[in-house]
N, C-alpha and C positions, 0 to 999 in steps of 0.2 A: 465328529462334527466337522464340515466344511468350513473352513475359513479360506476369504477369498482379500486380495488388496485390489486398490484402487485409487482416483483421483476425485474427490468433488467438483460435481461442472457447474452448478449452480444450486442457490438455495433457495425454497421459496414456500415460505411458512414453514410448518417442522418436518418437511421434506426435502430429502437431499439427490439430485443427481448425481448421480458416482459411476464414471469412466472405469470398467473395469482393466488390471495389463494384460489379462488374459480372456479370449473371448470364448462361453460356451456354447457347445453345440446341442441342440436339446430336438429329440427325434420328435418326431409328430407322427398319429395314427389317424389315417381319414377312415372316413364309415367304408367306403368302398375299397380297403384291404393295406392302399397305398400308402407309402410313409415319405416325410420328407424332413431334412434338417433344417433346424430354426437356428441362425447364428444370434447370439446374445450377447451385445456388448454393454448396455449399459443398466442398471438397477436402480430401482426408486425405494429409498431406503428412511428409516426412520432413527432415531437416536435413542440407544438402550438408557435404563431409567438412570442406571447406575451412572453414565455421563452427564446425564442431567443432574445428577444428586450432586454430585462434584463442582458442576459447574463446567462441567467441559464446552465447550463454545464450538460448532464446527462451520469453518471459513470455507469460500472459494478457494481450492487449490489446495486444501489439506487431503496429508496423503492416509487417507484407512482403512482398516480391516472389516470386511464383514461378514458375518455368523449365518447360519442358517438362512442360507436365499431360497427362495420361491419362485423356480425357475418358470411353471405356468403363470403364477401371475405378474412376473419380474419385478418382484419386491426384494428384501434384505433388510436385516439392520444392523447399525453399524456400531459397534463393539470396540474398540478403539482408534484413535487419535498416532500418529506419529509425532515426535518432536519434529518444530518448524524451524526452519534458519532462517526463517523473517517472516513479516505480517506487516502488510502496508495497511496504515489505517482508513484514508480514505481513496481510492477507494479500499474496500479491504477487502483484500488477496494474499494466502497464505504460499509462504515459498516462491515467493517472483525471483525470475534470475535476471529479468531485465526488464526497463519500462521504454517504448516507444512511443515516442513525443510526437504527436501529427499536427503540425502548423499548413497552412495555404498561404500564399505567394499574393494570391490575389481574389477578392470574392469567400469570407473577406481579407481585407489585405493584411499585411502581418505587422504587428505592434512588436517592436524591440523592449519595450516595455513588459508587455503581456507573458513575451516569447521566457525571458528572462526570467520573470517571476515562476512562469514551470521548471523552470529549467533549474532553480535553485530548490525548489520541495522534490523533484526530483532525484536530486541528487541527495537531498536528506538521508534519503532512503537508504545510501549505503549501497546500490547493486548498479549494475549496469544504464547509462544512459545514452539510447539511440534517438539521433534527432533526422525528421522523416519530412521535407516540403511537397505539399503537392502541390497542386493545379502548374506545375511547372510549363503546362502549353498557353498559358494565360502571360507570359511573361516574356521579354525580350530575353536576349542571352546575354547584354549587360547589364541588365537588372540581375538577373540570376547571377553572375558571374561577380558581380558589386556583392550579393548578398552571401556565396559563398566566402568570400575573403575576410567580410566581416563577421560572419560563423567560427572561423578556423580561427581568429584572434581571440576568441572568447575561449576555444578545446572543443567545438564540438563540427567537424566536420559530416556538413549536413548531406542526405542520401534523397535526391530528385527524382519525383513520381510525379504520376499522372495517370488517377482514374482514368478519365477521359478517353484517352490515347493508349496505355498502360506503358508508358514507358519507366522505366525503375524500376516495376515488379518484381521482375526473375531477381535483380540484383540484391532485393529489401529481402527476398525469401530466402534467400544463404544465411542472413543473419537471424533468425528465427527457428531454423529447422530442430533446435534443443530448448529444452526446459519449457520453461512459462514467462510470456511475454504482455506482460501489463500495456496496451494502447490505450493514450489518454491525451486530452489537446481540448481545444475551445470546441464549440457544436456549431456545426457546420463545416467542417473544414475538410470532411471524404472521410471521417473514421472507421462507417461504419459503410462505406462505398468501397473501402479498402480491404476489407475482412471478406466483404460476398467478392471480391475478386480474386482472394490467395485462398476462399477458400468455397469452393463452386456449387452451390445447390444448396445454402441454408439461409439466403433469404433476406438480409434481417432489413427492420424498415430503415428506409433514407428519406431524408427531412430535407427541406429548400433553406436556403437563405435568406432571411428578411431583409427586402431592402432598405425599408423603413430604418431598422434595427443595426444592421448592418452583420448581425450573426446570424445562425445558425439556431432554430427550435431543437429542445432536448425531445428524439426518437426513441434511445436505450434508458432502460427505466433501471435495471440491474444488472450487478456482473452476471459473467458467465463464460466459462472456458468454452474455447471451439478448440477442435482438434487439426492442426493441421496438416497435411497430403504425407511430405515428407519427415512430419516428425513435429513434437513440441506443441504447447499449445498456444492459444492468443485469448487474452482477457480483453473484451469489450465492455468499455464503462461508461458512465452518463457521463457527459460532458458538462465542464462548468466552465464560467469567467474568470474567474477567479481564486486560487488558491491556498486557504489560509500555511502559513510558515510557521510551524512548532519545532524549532530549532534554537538555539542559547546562545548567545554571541562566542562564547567558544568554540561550537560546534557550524557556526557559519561562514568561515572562514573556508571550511572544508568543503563550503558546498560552489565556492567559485575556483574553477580549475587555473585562472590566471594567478589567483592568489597562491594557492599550491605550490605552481610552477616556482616565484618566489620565494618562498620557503624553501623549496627543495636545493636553494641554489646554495644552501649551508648554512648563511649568513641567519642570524637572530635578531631580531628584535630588542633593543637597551631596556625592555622594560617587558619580563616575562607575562603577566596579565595585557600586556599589551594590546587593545580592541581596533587600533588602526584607524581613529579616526585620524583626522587634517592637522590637528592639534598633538600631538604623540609625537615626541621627540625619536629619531634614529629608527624610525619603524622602517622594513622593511617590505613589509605589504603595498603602502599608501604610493601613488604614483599617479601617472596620467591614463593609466589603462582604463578603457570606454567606461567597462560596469563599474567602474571604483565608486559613484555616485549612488547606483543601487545597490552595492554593498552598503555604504553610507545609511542609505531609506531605511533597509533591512534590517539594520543594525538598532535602531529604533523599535522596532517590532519585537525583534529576538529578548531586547534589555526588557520588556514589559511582559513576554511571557517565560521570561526565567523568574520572574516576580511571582508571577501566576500559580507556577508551581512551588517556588517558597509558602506563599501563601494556603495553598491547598497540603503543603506536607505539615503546617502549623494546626491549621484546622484538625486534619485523620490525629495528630499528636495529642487534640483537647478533648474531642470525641470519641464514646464506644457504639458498637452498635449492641442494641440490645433485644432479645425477644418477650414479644407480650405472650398476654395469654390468650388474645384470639388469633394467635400465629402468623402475627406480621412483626415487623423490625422497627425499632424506632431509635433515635440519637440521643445520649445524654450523655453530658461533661465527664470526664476522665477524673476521678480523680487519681493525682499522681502522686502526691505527697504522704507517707504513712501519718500523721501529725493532721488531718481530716478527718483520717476513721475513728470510731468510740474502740478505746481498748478493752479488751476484757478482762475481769477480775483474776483470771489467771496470772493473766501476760503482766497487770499490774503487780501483786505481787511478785512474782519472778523479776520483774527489774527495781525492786525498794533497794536505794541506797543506804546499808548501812555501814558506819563508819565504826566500828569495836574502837576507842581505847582504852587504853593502857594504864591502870592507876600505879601510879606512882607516891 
C-alpha cells in the first residue's frame, strides 16, 4: 500500500487540498502511440471514516498521510493527522511558524489603536510576530520615519513595502522563505495585492477601498496555503476590524513586548498576582510607556473572559452528555453525589451497622 505525506492547502466542504513533499510523475498513453509525463503535485482528498469516528478535525496546514491515491483521477484519502505544535483559532491554521501583520500607511490610514489591538492577539498566539506597512509611496519620509521610531518603542520594528512601486518585496521575502506564514491585517490594506506579487500567476481577487467607509471590502472568503517560489508557504485570510482577545490577565502581560522588557530586567513585582493596574503598589510593569493605557482597556476584557471560562468549566462540571434513542445527544444534570442514587438492597445490606455487645 502506498502511503504518501503532505500539507493541507485548503478546505472546502469534506474536501481537502493536500500539497504533496514529493511530486509524481504519472506517464500518459496517447491513441497515436506517443507518451508523455504528467507531473502531479497536488491531490484532492477525502477524510477516512475512522477520522471521522474519532472526531479528527482536519485544518489548513495540518501535515498528513495519505493512502491509496488515484493518480488518473488525482484523488486520495487521508489516513492520518500528524501531531500539531499550534492551531490558531481564528483564523484557523494548523502549525503557523509565524503571522505577518499587513497595516497601510495611508488609504486607509493607520489607527495606533487598531494596529495595537492585532498586534496583542497576535502575539497570543505564542509564534513569531512580523509587522509589514505598506503603501509606503503614499507617505513622506517623516511620516514614515515618525512612524518607524514609534514602532521600534513598542518591539516591533516595522518592514516598508509598496505594492504599488514594490519597493520592500525582495526584503519581506527573506523573511518568509520557511514554514507557514499566516498574513492577516484590516481589508483593504494590499494583503491580498501582496501575495499575487511574491507569488506570480495565481490571481487572487483585490478589492478597492471605500471611501465612504474608509476600509477595505472583504475579497478572501477562506484560508488557504500558497506555496511560495523559494520555499514555505503563505496563509491568506479574510480580513476583519476587529479582533476578538481570548487571553487571561495573566497571560496578557506576555503579549506587550514593553512590558516583558520590564520584567526581564530581574526586578518583581511586591505583589505576585500582581495585574498592574495604576493602583498596585511597587509594580514594576505600570509606567509611562505609550501602550500602558491599552494594556489597561485589555485588561478589562481579559478579567471577563477568564470569567467566561470559569463559568463554562462550572457548567461541563453539572452536565453529562447523553445519548437518545433516535441517535442524537442531549444534556442532563450530573449527578455527582453517591447520596442521589437509590441504593440497592445488596449494597444496603452490606453496609447495616451492627454494633455486638458484650453482656456482662
Amino acid at each position: 500500500m502506498l502511503a504518501l505525506t503532505g500539507t493541507v492547502l485548503a478546505v472546502q466542504a469534506n474536501f481537502y487540498r493536500v500539497m504533496l513533499d514529493e511530486a509524481f510523475y504519472l506517464e500518459q498513453l496517447f491513441d497515436n502511440g506517443q507518451s508523455a509525463n504528467q507531473i502531479i503535485h497536488e491531490l484532492l482528498c477525502t477524510r477516512r471514516a475512522r477520522l471521522k469516528k474519532i472526531g479528527q478535525q482536519i485544518c489548513v496546514g495540518d501535515r498528513v498521510t495519505i493512502e491509496e491515491p488515484d493518480w488518473q483521477g488525482g484523488r486520495g484519502a487521508i489516513s492520518e493527522v500528524a501531531p500539531r505544535h499550534n492551531l490558531l483559532d481564528r483564523p484557523t491554521v494548523a502549525n503557523c511558524d509565524r503571522i505577518l501583520l499587513v497595516f497601510s500607511l495611508a488609504e486607509p490610514s493607520l489607527d495606533p489603536h487598531q494596529l495595537s489591538r492585532f498586534l496583542v492577539k497576535a502575539e497570543s498566539t505564542q509564534v513569531e510576530v512580523l509587522l509589514c506597512l505598506n503603501k509606503r509611496d503614499l507617505v513622506s519620509d517623516e511620516i514614515w520615519d515618525r512612524w518607524c521610531d514609534r514602532l521600534r518603542s513598542w518591539g516591533y520594528p516595522p518592514i516598508a513595502i509598496s505594492t504599488y512601486t514594490h519597493q520592500g518585496l525582495d526584503d519581506l521575502a527573506k523573511h518568509l522563505q520557511t514554514g507557514v506564514t499566516v498574513v492577516a491585517g484590516l481589508s483593504g490594506v494590499g494583503k491580498s495585492s501582496l501575495i499575487n506579487l511574491l507569488i506570480p500567476n495565481i490571481q487572487i481577487r483585490v478589492g478597492e477601498v471605500s471611501q465612504r467607509l474608509g476600509h477595505g471590502r472583504h475579497t478572501t472568503r477562506h484560508v488557504e496555503l500558497f506555496a511560495l517560489p523559494a520555499g514555505g508557504y503563505l496563509a491568506d485570510t479574510p480580513g476583519f476590524m476587529q479582533p476578538n482577545l481570548t487571553v487571561t490577565p495573566q497571560e496578557l502581560t506576555d503579549c506587550f513586548p514593553e512590558a516583558r522588557q520590564r520584567l526581564a530586567l530581574g526586578e518583581d513585582c511586591h505583589f505576585k498576582n500582581c495585574l498592574h493596574r495604576r493602583d498596585e503598589p511597587n509594580c514594576v510593569v505600570r509606567g509611562d510607556w505609550e501602550r500602558y493605557d491599552h494594556y489597561i482597556a485589555y485588561l478589562e476584557e481579559a478579567i471577563v473572559y477568564q470569567q467566561k471560562l470559569k463559568n463554562i468549566a462550572n457548567a461541563d462540571a453539572s452536565l453529562k452528555v447523553k445519548d437518545t434513542s433516535d441517535g442524537k445527544q442531549q444534556q442532563e444534570p450530573r449527578l455527582l453525589k453517591k447520596r442521589y442514587r437509590r441504593e440497592s438492597r445488596r449494597s444496603e445490606h452490606q453496609d447495616l451497622d451492627i454494633d455486638f455487645e458484650s453482656d456482662e
